[in-house]
N, C-alpha and C positions, 0 to 999 in steps of 0.2 A: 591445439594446432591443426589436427584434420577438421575442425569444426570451419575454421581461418580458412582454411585451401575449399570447402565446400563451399562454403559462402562465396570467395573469391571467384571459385571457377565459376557456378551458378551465373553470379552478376557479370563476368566478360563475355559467356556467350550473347548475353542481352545486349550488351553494351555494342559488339560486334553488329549487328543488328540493326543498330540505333545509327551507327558510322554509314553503314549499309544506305539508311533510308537519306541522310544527309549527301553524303556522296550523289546518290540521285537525282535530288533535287539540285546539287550544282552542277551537274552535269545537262540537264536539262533547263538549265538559265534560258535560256534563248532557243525554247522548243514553243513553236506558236501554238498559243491552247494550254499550256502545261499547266496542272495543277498540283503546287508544294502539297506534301506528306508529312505529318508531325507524328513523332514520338511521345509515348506516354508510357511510365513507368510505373508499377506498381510492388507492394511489399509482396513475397512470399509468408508461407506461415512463418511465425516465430515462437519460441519456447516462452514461458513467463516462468519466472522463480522469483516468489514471494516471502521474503527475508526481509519483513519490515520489522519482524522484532529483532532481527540482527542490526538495525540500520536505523539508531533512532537520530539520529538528525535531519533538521530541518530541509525538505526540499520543495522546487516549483514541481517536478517532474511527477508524474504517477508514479508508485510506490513499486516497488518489487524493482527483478532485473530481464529485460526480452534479450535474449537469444534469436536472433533473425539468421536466415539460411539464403538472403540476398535478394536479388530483385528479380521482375520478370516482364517484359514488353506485355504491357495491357493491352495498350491496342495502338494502328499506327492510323489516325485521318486524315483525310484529304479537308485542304483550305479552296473550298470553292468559289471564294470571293475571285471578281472582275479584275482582271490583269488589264494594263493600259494597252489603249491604242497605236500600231506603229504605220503612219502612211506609206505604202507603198504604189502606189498610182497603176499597181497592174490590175488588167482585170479581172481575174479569175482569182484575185485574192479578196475572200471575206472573214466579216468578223462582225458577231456580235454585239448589240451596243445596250443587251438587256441580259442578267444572270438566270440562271437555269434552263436557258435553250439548249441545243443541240443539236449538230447535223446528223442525220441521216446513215450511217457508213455501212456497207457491205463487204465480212469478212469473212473471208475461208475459214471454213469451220469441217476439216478433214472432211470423215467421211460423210457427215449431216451436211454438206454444200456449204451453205452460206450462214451467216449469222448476222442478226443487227445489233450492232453496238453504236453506241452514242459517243460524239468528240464536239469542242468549240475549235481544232485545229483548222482552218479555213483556208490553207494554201493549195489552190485546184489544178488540176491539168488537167488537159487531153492523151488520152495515149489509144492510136490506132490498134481495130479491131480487124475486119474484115471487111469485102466489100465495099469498098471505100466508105466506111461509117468509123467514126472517133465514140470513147466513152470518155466521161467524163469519170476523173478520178482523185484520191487526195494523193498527198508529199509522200505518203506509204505506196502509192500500187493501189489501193482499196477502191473499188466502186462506189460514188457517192447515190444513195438513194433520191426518186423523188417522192412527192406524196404519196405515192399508191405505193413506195417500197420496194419500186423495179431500178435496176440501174438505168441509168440515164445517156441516151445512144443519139446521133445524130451527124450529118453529115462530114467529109472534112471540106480542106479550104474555106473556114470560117474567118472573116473580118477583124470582127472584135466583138467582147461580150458585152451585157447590160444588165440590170439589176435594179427592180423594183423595190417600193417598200416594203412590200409583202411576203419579201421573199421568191419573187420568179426571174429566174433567169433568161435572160432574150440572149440566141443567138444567131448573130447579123451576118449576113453573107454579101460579095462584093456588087452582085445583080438587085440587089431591094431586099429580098428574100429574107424572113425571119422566121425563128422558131423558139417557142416560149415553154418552158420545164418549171414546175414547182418544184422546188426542193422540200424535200421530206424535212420538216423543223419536228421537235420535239420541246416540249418543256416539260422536265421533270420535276415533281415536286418536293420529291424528300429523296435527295441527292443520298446523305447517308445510308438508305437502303441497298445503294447500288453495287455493281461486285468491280472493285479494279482488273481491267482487264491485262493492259499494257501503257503504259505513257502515260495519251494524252488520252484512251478508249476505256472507258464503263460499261455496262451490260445489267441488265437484269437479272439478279445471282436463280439460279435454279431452284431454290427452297422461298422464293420469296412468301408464296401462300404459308408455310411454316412458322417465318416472322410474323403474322398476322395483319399482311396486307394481299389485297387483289391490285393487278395490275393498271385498274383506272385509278387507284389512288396513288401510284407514282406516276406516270407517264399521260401526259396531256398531246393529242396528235395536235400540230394548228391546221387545221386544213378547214375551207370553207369560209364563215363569218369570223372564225377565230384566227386567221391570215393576217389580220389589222394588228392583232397584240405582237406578231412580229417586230422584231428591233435587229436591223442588219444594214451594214453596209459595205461597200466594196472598194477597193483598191486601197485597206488598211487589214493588217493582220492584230489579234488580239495577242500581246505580249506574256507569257511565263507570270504566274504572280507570287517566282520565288525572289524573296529578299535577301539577297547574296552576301549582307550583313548580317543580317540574325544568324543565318544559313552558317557562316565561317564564326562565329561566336557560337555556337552552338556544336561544331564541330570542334573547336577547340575543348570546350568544355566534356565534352565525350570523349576526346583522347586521353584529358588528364585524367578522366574517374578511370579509363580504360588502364594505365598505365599506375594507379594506385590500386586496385585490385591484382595487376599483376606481383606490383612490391610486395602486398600481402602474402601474397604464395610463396614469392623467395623468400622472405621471410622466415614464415611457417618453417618451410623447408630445411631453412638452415635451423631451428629452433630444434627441430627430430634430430636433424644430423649430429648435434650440441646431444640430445639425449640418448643417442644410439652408442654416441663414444665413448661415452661415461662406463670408466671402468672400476 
């Protein structure tokens, strides 16, 4: 019976875990940029006891008896694949129309200032600085970088914006006047490397030389000749690419393992209490 309530408990705290990562991803259905999070389940050790000469009948199974102590969350990855298209005809909204890009973002990073992390979240504003000068910014507050990796400043009372293939933004003023910003693009190569930051934000994990990569083998700047492999357009945001059907089947299925693990325990429980009374 304590073997039952180990094993039990082991497997709910995972299992809680797994609720955790689900919950998430419905929860960010309709976060532009979001990339679903899968769970993956792995055995813990388990005992083997080899009683095959107590056991001579025929079986398909491997021989002996495993004694397992439950499961353990292997590992949780992100599904990078392209989420669809949603038009929105404004202009400071983009989106990607090629997988492993990413914009540019600039984030408070305590006392080290700022940090760059990577998003496909592509819902822009303006939000007034000083001096009558506007920065441009994402749906968070965040500074959106340009190529060179400085935030991106420039007048207020701006028109309307415009957007190249290349990824540079024109912004048009009501006298003629225009002012042209490269957005910092990024295309990473081996997404897997990267460390989740928050949401829709990635970063390059701090041991990556560790893993046995240098940082031009993940991260491709586009700037210059390499502008062309850009794939962006504007007044569409790139949609969530969780499937809110797998998503609720999958959460189903994790309540019920959740909720026969706990049987287990009451169980046990009551199995001692049967043996404690025994008089």
């Amino acid at each position: 019976m304590l073997r039952t309530m180990i094993t039990a408990t082991n497997t709910l705290g995972q299992l809680q875990s797994q609720i955790d990562t689900i919950s998430n991803n419905i929860a960010n259905s309709n976060t532009a940029g979001y990339k679903a999070k899968e769970a993956t389940f792995s055995e813990l050790l388990y005992q083997q006891f080899n009683n095959a000469q107590l056991d001579p009948s025929v079986r398909n199974s491997p021989e002996g008896i495993r004694y397992g102590v439950g499961a353990y969350l292997g590992q949780i990855q992100t599904n990078f694949t392209q989420g669809g298209l949603q038009t929105t005809d404004r202009d400071l909204d983009l989106a990607f129309t090629k997988e492993k890009q990413y914009f540019n973002i600039l984030m408070p990073d305590g006392a080290n200032g700022q940090r760059t992390v990577y998003s496909r979240q592509g819902d822009f504003y303006v939000t007034p600085v000083e001096n009558g000068q506007v920065m441009l910014v994402n749906g968070d507050g965040y500074a959106v970088a340009d190529s060179n990796g400085d935030a991106i400043y420039f007048p207020e009372g701006v028109s309307n914006f415009s957007l190249s293939n290349d990824g540079t933004l024109g912004v048009n003023y009501p006298d003629g006047d225009a002012l042209t910003f490269e957005l910092g693009i990024t295309e990473i190569q081996t997404t897997q490397v990267m460390e989740h930051v928050s949401d829709t934000y990635i970063a390059l994990p701090s041991n990556f030389n560790e893993l046995g990569y240098n940082e031009a083998d993940i991260l491709i700047d586009l700037q210059g000749a390499a502008r062309t492999d850009v794939g962006i357009t504007n007044g569409s945001l790139e949609l969530s690419n969780v499937n809110l059907s797998t998503e609720m089947s999958n959460l189903i299925n994790a309540q019920r393992n959740y909720q026969f693990s706990s049987r287990a325990i009451s169980i046990a429980d009551q199995m001692l209490g049967l043996i404690n009374g025994i008089r």
